[in-house]
C-alpha positions as CSV (number, residue, x, y, z in Angstrom):
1,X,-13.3,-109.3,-30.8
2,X,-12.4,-106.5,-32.8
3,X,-14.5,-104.6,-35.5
4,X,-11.8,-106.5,-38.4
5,X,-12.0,-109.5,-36.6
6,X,-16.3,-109.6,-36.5
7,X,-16.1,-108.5,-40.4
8,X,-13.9,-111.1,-41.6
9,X,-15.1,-114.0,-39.7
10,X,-18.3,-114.3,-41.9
11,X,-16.2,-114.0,-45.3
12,X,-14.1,-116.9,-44.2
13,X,-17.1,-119.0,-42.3
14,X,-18.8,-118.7,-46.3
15,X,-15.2,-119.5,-47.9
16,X,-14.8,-122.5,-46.1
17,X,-18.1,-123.4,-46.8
18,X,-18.0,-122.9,-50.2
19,X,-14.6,-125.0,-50.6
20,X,-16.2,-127.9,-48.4
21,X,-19.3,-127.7,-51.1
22,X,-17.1,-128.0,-54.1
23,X,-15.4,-130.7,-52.7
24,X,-18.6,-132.9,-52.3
25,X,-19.9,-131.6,-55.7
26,X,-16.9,-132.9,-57.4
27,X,-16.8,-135.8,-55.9
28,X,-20.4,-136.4,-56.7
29,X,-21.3,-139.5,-54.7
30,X,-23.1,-139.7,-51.5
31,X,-20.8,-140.1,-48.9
32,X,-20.3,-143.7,-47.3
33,X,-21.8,-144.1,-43.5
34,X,-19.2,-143.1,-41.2
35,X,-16.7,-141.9,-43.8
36,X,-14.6,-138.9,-44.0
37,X,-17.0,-137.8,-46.3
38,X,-19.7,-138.0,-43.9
39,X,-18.4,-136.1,-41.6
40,X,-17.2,-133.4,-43.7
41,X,-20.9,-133.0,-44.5
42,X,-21.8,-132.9,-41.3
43,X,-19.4,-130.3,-40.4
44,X,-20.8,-128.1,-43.6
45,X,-24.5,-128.3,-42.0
46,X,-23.0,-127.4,-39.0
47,X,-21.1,-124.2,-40.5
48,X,-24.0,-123.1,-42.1
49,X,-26.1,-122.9,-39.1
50,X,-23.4,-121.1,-37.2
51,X,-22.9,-119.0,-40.1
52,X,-26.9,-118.2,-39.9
53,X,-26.7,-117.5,-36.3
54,X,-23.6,-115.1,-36.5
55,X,-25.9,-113.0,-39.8
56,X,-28.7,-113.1,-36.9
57,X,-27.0,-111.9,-33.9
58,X,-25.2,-108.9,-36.4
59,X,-28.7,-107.7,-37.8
60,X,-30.1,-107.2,-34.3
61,X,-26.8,-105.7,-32.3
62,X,-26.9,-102.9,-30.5
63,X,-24.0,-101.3,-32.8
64,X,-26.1,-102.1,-35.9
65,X,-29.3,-100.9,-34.4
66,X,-28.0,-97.5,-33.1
67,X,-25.6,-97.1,-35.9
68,X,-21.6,-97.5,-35.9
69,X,-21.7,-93.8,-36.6
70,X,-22.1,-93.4,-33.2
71,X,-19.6,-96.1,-32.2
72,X,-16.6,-94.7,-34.5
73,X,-17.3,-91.0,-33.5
74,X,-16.9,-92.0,-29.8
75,X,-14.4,-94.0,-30.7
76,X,-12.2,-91.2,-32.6
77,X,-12.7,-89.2,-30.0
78,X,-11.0,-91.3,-27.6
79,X,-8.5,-91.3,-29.7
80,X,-8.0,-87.6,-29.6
81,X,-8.0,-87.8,-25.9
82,X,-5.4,-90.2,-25.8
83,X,-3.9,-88.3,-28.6
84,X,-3.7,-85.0,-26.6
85,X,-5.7,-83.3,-29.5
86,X,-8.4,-80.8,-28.9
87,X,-11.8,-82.3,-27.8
88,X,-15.0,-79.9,-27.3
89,X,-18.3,-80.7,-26.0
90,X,-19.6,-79.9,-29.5
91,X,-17.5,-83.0,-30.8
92,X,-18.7,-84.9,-27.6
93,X,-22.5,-83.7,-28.8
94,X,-22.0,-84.3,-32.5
95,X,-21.0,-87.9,-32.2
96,X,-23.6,-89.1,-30.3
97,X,-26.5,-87.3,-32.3
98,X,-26.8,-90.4,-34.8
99,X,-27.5,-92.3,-31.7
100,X,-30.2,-89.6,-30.5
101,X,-31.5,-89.4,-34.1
102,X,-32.5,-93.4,-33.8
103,X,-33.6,-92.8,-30.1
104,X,-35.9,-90.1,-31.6
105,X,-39.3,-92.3,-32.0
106,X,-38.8,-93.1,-28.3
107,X,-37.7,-89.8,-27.1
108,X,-40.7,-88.2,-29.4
109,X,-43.5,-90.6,-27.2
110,X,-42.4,-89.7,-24.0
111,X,-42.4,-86.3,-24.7
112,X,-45.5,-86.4,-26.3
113,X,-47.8,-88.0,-23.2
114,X,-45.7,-86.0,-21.2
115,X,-47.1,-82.6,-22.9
116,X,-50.7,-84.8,-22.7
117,X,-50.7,-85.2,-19.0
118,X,-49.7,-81.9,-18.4
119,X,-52.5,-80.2,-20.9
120,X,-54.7,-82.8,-19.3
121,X,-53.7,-81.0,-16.2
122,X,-54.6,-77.6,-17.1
123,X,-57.7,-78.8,-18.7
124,X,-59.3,-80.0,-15.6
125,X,-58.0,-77.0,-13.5
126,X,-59.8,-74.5,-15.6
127,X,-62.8,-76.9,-16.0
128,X,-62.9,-75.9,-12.3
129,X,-62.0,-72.4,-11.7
130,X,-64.2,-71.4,-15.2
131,X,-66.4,-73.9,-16.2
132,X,-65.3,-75.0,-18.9
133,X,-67.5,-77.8,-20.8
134,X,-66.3,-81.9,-22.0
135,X,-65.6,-80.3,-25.8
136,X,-63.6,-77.2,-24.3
137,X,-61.5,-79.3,-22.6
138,X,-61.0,-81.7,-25.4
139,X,-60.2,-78.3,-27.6
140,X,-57.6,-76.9,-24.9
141,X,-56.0,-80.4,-24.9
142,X,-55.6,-80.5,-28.3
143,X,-54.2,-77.0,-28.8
144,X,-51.6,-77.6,-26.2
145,X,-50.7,-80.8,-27.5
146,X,-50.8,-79.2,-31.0
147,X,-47.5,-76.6,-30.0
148,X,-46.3,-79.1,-28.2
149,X,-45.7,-80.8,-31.6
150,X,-44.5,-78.1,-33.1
151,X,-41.8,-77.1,-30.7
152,X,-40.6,-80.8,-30.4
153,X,-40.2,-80.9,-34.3
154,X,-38.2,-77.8,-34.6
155,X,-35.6,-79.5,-31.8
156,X,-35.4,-82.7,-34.4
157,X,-34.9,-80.8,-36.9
158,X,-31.7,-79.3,-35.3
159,X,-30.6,-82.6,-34.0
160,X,-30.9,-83.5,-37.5
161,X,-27.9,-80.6,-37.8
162,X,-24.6,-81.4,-38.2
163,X,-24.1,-77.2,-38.0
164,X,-26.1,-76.7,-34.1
165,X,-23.9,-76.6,-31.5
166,X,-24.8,-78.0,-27.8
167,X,-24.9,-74.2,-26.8
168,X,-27.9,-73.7,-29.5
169,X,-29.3,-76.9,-28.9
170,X,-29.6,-76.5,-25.3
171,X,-30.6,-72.6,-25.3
172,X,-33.8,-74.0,-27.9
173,X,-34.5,-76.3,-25.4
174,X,-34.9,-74.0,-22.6
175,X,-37.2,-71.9,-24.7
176,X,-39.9,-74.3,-24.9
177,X,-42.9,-73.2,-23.7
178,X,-45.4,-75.5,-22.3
179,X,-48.2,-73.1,-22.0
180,X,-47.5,-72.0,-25.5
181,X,-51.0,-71.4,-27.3
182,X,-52.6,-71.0,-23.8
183,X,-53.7,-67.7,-23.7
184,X,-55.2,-67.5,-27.0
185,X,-57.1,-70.3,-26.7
186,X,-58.8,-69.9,-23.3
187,X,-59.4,-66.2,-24.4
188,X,-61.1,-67.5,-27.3
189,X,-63.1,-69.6,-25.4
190,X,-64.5,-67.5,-22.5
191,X,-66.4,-64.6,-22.2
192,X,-67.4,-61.4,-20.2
193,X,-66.3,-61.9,-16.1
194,X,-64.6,-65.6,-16.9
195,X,-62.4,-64.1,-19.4
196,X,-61.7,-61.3,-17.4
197,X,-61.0,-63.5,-14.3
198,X,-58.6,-65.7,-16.7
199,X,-56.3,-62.8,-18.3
200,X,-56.5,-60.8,-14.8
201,X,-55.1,-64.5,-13.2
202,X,-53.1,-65.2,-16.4
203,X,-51.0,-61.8,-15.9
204,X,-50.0,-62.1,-12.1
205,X,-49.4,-65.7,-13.2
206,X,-46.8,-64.7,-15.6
207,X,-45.6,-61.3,-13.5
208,X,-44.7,-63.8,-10.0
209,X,-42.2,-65.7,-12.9
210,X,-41.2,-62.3,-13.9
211,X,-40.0,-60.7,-10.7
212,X,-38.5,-64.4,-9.7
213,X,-36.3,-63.9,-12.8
214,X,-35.4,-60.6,-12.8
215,X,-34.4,-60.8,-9.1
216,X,-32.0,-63.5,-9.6
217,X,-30.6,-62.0,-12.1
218,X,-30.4,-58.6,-10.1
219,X,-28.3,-60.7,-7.4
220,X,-26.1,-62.5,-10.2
221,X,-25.3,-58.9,-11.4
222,X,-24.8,-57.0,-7.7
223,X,-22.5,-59.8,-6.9
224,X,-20.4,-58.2,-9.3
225,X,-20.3,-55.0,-9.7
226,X,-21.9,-54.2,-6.4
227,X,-25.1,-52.4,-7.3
228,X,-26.5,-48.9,-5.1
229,X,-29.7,-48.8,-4.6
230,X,-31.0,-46.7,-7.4
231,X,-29.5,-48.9,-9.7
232,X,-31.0,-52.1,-8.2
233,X,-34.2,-50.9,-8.7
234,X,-33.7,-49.7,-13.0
235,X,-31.6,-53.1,-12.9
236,X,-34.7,-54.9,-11.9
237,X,-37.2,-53.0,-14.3
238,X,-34.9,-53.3,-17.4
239,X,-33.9,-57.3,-16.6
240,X,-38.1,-57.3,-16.2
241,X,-38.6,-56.1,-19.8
242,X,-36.5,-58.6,-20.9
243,X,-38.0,-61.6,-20.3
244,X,-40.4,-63.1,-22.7
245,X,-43.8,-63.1,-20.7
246,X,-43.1,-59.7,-19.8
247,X,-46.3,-57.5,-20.0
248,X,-46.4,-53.7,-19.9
249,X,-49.5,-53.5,-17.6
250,X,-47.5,-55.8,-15.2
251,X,-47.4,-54.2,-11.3
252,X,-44.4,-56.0,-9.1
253,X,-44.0,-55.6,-5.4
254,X,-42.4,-52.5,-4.0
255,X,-41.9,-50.5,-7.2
256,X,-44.3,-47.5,-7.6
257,X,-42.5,-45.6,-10.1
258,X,-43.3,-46.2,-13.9
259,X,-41.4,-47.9,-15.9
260,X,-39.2,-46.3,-18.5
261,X,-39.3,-48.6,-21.7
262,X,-36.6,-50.2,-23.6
263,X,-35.6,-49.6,-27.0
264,X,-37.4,-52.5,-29.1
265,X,-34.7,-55.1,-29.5
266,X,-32.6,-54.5,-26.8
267,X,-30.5,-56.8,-25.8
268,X,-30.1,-58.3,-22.1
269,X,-26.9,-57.6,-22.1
270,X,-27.3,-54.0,-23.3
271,X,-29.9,-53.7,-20.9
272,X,-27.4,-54.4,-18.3
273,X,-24.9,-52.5,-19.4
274,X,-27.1,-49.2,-19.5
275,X,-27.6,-49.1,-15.6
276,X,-23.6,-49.5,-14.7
277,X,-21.1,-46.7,-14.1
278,X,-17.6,-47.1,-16.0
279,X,-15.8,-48.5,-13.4
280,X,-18.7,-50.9,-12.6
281,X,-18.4,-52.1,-16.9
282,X,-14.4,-52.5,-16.1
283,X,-15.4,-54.9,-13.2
284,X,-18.0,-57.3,-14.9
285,X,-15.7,-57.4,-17.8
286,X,-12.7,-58.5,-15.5
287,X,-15.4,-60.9,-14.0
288,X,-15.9,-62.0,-17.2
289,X,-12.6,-62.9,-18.4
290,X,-11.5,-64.8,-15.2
291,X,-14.8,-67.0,-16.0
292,X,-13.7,-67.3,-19.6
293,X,-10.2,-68.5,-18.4
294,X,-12.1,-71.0,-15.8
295,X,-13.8,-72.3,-17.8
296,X,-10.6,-73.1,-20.2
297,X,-8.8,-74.3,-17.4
298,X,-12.0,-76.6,-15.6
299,X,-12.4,-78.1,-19.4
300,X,-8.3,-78.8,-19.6
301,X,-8.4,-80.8,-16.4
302,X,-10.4,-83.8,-17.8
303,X,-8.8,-82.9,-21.2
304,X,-11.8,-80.8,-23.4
305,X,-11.7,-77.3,-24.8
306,X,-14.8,-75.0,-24.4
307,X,-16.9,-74.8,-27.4
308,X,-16.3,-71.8,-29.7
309,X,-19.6,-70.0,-28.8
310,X,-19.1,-70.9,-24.9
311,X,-20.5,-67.5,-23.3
312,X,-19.8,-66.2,-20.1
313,X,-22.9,-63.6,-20.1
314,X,-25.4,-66.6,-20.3
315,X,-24.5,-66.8,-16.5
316,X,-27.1,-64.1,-15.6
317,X,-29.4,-65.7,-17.1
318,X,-29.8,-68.8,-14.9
């Protein structure tokens, strides 16, 4: 049954109704056993019970629950594809964040024990490896849970946006940091060789995610432009500084030289960029606009267009 169809049927259920109640109020008598009558009254009970029912069922649906938003965005955007009109993953995104927006409580829990456990997990690791009392853990708990908050309420409030784009949402996503608030609080914590021990653990920690990063990218980028030797190796220091847990007292495996820092807000891209020769800048551009075009024509085939801030350098990032 159609959306007209559901909405109408209770306007004429409560017309007929109404009509069958006049009737019997005009008429003013009981009706006689077995009548006409009689059963027109039965037939009103009847009515109004169905009519009950049908209020019930529509308060708890699934469409009235989620929110027909939802179901008429979708819906349009069907349309469109049938249409041949221009669909984007942004208008894909967009029409189901009502949907998501209701889902949030749910979503919200799940994350939330999900950042517990894990705190939980760090908690009794470093109740081993540094001793850390009942009331520390509690207190590293807490703090992680704390940014845990914080970062989940600054992704609802861009699903709240209708202005974020699935390219912004999904970038802020990757951001999160689950160890966010770590360092400060464990260095708050300890003291003399147990502190020492933590930041001296805490910075090969963070230099191993370094160099994994930085050498994927390094292979992303040789595959090309085709990258000499001497150029690996600045490629490698310069996607290094880069990254966010990048530390300037960080060592990394086979590199002895110092490194030569970066301009302060220097770009990955410009980063890049500084390392290649001329005809190495022709090639990743060319590389660049057959991805752009591939990804038109791989969107066109099940009948989407790329999203307006669709980037072909986020590539050497993953």
């Amino acid at each position: 049954m159609n959306s007209t169809l559901r909405s109408l049927l209770p306007l004429a259920t409560g017309t007929f109704v109404g009509a069958l109640g006049a009737i019997l109020l005009q008429r003013s008598l009981p009706p006689k056993e077995g009548s006409p009558e009689e059963r027109i009254a039965i037939l009103e009970n009847d009515l109004k019970k169905a009519e009950t029912e049908l209020r019930s069922w529509q308060d708890t649906s699934p469409r009235k629950r989620f929110g027909a938003t939802t179901h008429d965005n979708v819906r349009s955007i069907a349309q469109a594809l049938k249409d041949g009109l221009p669909v984007t993953p942004d208008d894909i995104f967009n029409s189901f964040k009502p949907l998501m927006r209701d889902l949030s409580p749910l979503t919200e829990r799940m994350r939330k024990i999900e950042t517990k456990r894990s705190a939980e997990a760090r908690a009794g690791e470093y109740a081993r490896k540094y001793g850390l009392t009942a009331e520390q853990q509690k207190q590293l708990v807490d703090n992680l849970v704390l940014q845990g908050d914080e970062q989940r309420k600054a992704l609802q409030v861009m699903m709240e946006s209708d202005h974020v784009s699935m390219n912004e949402y999904m970038k802020a996503e990757r951001a999160q940091d689950r160890d966010a608030g770590l360092d400060e609080t464990m260095a708050a914590m300890l003291q003399g060789e147990k502190r020492e021990q933590f930041l001296t653990e805490r910075l090969n920690e963070k230099a191993e995610q370094v160099q994994t990063e930085a050498d994927g990218k390094v292979k992303r980028i040789d595959d090309i432009v085709k990258l000499d030797d001497q150029q690996r190796h600045q490629m490698f220091l310069n996607m290094a500084q880069t990254s966010r847990y990048y530390d300037k007292q960080m060592q990394f495996d086979g590199l002895q030289d110092g490194v030569t820092p970066l301009a302060e807000g220097t770009t990955e891209k410009q980063a890049m960029m500084s390392v290649l020769r001329p005809e190495q800048v022709q090639a990743y551009e060319e590389h660049r606009r057959e991805q752009l075009e591939k990804a038109q024509q791989d969107a066109a085939e099940i009948g989407l267009t790329i999203p307006n801030d669709w980037n072909p350098d986020d590539d050497i990032s993953f």
